[in-house]
N, C-alpha and C positions, 0 to 999 in steps of 0.2 A: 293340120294344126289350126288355120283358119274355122273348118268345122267343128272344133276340140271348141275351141273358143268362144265362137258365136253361139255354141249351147249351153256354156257356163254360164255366159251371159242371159241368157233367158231365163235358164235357176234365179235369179239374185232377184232380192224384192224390188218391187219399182222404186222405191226410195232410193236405193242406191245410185241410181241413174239419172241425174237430172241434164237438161240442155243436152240435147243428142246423147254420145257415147261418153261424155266426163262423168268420170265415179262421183260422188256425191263428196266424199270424203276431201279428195283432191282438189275440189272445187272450194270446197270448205277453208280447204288452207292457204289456198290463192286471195279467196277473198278476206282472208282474216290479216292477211299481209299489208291489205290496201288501204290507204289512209280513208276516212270517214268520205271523203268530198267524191270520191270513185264509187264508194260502195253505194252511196244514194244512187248516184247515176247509174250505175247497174243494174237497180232493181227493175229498170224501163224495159231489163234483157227478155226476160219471159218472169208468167206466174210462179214457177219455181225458184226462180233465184230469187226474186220479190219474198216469198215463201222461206227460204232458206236465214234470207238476211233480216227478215222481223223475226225470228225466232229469239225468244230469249236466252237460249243458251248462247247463240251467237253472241247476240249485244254484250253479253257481258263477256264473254272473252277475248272479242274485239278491244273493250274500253279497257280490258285488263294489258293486251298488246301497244294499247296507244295512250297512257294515260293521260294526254297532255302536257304542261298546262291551256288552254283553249282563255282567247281575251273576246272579248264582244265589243267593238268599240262604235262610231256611225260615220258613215261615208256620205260623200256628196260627189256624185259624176255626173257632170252636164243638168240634164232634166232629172236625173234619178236621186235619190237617198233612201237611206235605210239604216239596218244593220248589219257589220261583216262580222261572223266567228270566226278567228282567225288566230293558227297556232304560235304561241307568245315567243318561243325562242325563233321560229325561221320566219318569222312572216308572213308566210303563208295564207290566204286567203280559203276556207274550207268552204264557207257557205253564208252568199249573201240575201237578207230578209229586207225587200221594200218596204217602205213605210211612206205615206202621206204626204207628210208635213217636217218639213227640214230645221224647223228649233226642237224637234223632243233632241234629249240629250240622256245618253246611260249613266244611270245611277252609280256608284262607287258600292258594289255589291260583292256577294261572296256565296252565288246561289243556281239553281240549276234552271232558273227564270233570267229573263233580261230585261230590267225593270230602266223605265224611260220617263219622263218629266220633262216639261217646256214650259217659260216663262215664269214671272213673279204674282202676277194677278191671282187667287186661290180660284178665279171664273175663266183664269185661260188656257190651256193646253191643260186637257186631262192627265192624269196619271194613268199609265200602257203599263200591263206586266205582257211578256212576249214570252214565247218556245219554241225557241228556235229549233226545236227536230220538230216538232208538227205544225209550224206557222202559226199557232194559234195567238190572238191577241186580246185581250181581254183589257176595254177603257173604261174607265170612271165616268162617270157624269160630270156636267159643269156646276158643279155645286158646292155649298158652305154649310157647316154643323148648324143648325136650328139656331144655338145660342149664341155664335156670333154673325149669324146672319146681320145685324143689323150696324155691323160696323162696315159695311160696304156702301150704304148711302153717303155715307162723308168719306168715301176712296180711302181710309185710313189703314186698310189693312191688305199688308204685304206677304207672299210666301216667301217665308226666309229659307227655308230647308225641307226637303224633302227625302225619307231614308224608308228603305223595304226591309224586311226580316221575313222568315217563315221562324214558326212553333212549330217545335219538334216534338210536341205532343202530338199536337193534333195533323201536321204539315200545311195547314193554311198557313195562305202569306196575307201582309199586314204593310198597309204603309202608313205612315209615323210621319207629321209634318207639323211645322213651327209655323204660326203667322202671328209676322211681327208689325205689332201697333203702333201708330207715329199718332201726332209729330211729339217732339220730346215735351218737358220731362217726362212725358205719362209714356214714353216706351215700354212695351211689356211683350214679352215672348208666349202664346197661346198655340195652344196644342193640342192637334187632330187626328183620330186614328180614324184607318178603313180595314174595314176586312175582305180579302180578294181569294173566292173560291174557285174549284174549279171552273164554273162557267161564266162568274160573272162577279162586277164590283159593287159593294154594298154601298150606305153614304157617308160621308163623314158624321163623326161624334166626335164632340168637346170633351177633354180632360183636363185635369189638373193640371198647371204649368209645372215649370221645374220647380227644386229647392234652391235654385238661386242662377242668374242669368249665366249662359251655357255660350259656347261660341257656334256661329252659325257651319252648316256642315260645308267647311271646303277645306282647302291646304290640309286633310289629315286630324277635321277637330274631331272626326266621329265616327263609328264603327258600329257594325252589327254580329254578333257571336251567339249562337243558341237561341234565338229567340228572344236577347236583350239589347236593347240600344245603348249605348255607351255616348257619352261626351263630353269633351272637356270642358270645364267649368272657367267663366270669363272672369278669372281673378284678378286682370288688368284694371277693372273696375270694377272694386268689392263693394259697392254700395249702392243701393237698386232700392227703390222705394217697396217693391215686392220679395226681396230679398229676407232671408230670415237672418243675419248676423253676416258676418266677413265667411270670403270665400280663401278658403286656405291653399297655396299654391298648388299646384299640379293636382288638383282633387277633380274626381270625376262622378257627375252625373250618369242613374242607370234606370231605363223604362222596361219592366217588363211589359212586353208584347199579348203574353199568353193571360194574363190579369189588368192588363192596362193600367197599372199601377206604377209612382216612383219607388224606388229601390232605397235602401238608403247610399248616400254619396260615397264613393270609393278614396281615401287616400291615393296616392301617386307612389312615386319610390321614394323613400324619405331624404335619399341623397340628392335628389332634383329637388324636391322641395327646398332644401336648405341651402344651395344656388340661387334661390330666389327672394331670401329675406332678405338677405343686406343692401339689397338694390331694390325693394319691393315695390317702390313707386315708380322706375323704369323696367321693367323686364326683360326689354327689350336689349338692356345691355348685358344680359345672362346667351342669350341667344332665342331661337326657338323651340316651344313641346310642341308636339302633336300625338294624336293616337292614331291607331290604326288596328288592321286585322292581319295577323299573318298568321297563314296556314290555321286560323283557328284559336289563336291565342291573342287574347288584348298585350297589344305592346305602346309603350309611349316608348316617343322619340324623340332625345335630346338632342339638338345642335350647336356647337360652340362656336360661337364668332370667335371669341378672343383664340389669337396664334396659342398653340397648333388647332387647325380649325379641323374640329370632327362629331360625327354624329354617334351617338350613344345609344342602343336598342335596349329596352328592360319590358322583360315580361314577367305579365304577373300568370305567376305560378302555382300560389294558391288564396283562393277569394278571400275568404272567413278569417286569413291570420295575416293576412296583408302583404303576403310574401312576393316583391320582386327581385328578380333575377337580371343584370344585366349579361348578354348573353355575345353581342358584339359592340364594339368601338371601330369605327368605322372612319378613317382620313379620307379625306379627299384632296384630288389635284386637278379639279377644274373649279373653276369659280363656279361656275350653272348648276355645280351638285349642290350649292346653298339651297338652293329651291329645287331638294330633289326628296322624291318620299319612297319608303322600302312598300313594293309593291307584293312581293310573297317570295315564301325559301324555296328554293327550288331541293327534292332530295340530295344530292350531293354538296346540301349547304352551303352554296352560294346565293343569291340576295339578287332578285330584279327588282331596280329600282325603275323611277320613271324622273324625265328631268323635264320641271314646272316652266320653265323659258320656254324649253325646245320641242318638249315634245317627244325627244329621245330617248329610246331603252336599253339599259344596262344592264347586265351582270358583274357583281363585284363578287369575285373569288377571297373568301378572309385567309384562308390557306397562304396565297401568293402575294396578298393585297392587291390586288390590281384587279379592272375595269375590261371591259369585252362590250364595245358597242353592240348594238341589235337591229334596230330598225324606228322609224319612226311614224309617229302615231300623227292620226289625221286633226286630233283634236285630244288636248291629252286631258280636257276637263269630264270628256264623254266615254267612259271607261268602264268594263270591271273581270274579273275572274269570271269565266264561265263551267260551272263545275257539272254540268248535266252530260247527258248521250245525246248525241246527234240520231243515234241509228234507233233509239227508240219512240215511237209512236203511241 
C-alpha cells in the first residue's frame, strides 16, 4: 500500500504538492481559516506558501471568509507609534504599521487607504495616505496653494480641517482641507484640494470657498461618500460677510472631488429642520445634528436633550427629491452616550457607536434595545473604517 501510494503521488502535478507532503488543496483551507495577522506571517514558511497566499483567487476568498469590520486607529507604546488595524468587534490587534512622528492623527475615513494629518499650521505635519497591506506611505510636501501663500507672513492662517475621498471614476484619492482666516471679523473659511496618486502627492490648489460657513470637521459635521464631501452647514451663525443669504437649519454643503467644484446645498429632513425654528436663535436647546457616513449612506443625526433623551438616525435615500428616511430612534441609558456618534451598521443591524468622553465601543442591538460594550480605543479622535485587504499587495 505504501508503494500504491508513493506512486500516486508522483503522478500528481507539482502544484499539488506544496511544503513537503500537504496537498495543495488542504493547505489551501487551513490557511483560508486563519485570520489575516497568521496568514502574513506564514508567508515567511517557504516561496510556496508566499506563492499560494498572493494569489488573487485566494485574497479574495479569504476577505469573503473574514469580512471584518477592520478599524485603523494610532498607538503609542513607550518609544514606538504608529498605526494598529485592528478587528472592530473583538479587539484584536491584526497588524501594526510604525510611523515617525507621534501627532499624525487618522482621519475619520471610510476607504481602503489610512489617511493621517497632524497639527493646525497648513506648514506642519504633512498629509500621509498609508496601505496598510504593503506599508507603503505616500507624504505631502510642506506647502500652501500659490494664492494663499501670502497669508502666512502675518501667521493668520490656520488648518481648520482636513478630509480624504477617492473618485470612483477615476480611484485617485484627493485631500480636501479648510484654512481658516483670523483674526475676526474678517474670518473666512478657504479651501484646498490635493491630488494623491499612486506614487506620490501633488501640491495644494485654491478653490472656491463654500456657499456659506460650514462647521469645521469634528463631532460628526462631515462625511465622505462617492467621491463627494459633505457638511453641515453653521446655521448657528447665519450671517457671514461671505455668506450668500441665511443658512437654513439642518442644510448641508457638498464638494465634488472628481470636478473640484460646489454642489448645490442639500436640505436636511424637513422634520429636523422644523425643530429648529422656534428656538432658532439657541439651537442648542433643540439638541445636537451631526452627519456622518454609515455603510455608504449620508445620515444626519438628531439628539434630543429634552426628557426622553434619544438619538434619531435619517437617511437620505434619494438625492434629487430630497428624500429622508428616518430608519432608527435610538434611547439611551448612560449619560456619556450624549457625546456618542453611530460609527457603522453592522449586517445583522445593530449600530457601533463610539463614546466621545470615553473612548468606548458599543453595539446597540434596536431589536432588544440594549447596549454590548467592546473595547476601548486608544484615542478616539484618531479613527476610521478600514475597508481594504490586508493580504493584497
Amino acid at each position: 500500500m505504501a508503494s500504491s501510494s508513493s506512486d500516486k503521488r508522483g503522478e500528481l502535478p507539482p502544484s499539488e504538492y506544496i511544503a513537503g507532503e500537504l496537498p495543495r488543496d488542504a493547505l489551501y483551507d487551513i490557511l483560508l481559516r486563519l485570520p489575516a495577522k497568521d496568514v502574513c506571517r506564514l508567508r515567511a514558511v517557504s516561496p510556496s506558501w508566499r506563492s499560494l497566499t498572493l494569489d488573487p483567487l485566494f485574497v479574495k476568498a479569504h476577505a469573503a471568509r473574514h469580512p471584518g469590520p477592520l478599524l485603523a486607529t494610532t498607538f503609542a507604546d513607550g518609544d514606538s507609534c504608529g498605526v494598529s488595524i485592528v478587528d472592530l468587534l473583538s479587539g484584536d490587534v491584526i497588524k501594526r504599521i510604525r510611523t515617525s512622528d507621534p501627532d499624525l492623527r487618522v482621519q475619520r475615513t471610510r476607504l481602503d487607504r489610512v489617511c493621517l494629518v497632524g497639527g493646525r499650521h497648513p506648514l506642519g505635519v504633512p498629509v500621509t495616505l498609508l496601505d496598510p497591506a504593503t506599508d507603503a506611505v505616500i507624504s505631502s510636501s510642506h506647502d500652501i496653494s500659490m494664492k494663499y501663500a501670502g497669508l502666512l507672513k502675518s501667521r493668520k492662517a490656520y488648518m481648520d480641517s482636513c478630509i480624504f475621498g477617492k473618485v470612483p471614476s477615476t480611484g485617485v484619492y484627493k485631500a480636501f482641507r479648510f484654512l481658516e482666516v483670523r483674526p475676526l471679523p474678517c474670518r473666512q473659511q478657504l479651501c484646498e484640494v490635493m491630488t494623491i496618486n499612486g506614487r506620490s502627492a501633488g501640491r495644494w490648489r485654491a478653490r472656491p470657498g463654500p456657499p456659506g460657513r460650514v462647521f469645521p470637521n469634528h463631532t460628526m459635521k462631515s462625511a465622505v461618500i462617492d467621491g463627494v464631501v459633505y457638511f453641515l452647514m453653521d446655521f448657528s451663525n447665519m450671517h457671514h460677510e461671505y455668506s450668500k443669504g441665511t443658512i437654513k437649519p439642518a442644510s448641508i454643503a457638498a464638494f465634488n472631488l472628481e470636478t473640484e467644484e460646489w454642489m448645490p446645498p442639500i436640505d436636511g429632513p424637513e422634520q429636523v429642520n422644523s425643530l429648529f425654528l422656534p428656538v432658532f436663535e439657541d439651537p442648542r436647546d433643540v439638541g445636537l445634528l451631526s452627519i456622518t457616513n454609515l455603510n455608504g449612506s449620508l445620515v444626519a443625526a438628531q439628539v434630543h436633550h429634552r426628557l426622553p433623551q434619544s438619538m434619531d438616525l435619517w437617511f437620505l435615500m434619494d438625492l434629487e427629491k430630497g428624500l429622508w428616511v428616518k430608519k432608527y430612534s435610538i434611547g439611551y441609558y448612560r449619560r456619556e452616550d450624549l457625546c456618542s456618534y453611530p460609527l457603522l451598521v453592522l449586517d445583522d443591524e445593530r449600530i457601533v457607536f463610539v463614546m466621545q468622553l470615553t473612548g468606548l465601543l458599543q453595539v446597540y442591538d434596536p431589536k432588544t434595545e440594549t447596549y454590548t460594550d467592546l473595547w476601548q480605543l486608544e484615542d478616539f479622535k484618531s479613527m476610521c473604517i478600514y475597508t481594504g485587504n490586508l493580504l493584497s499587495q
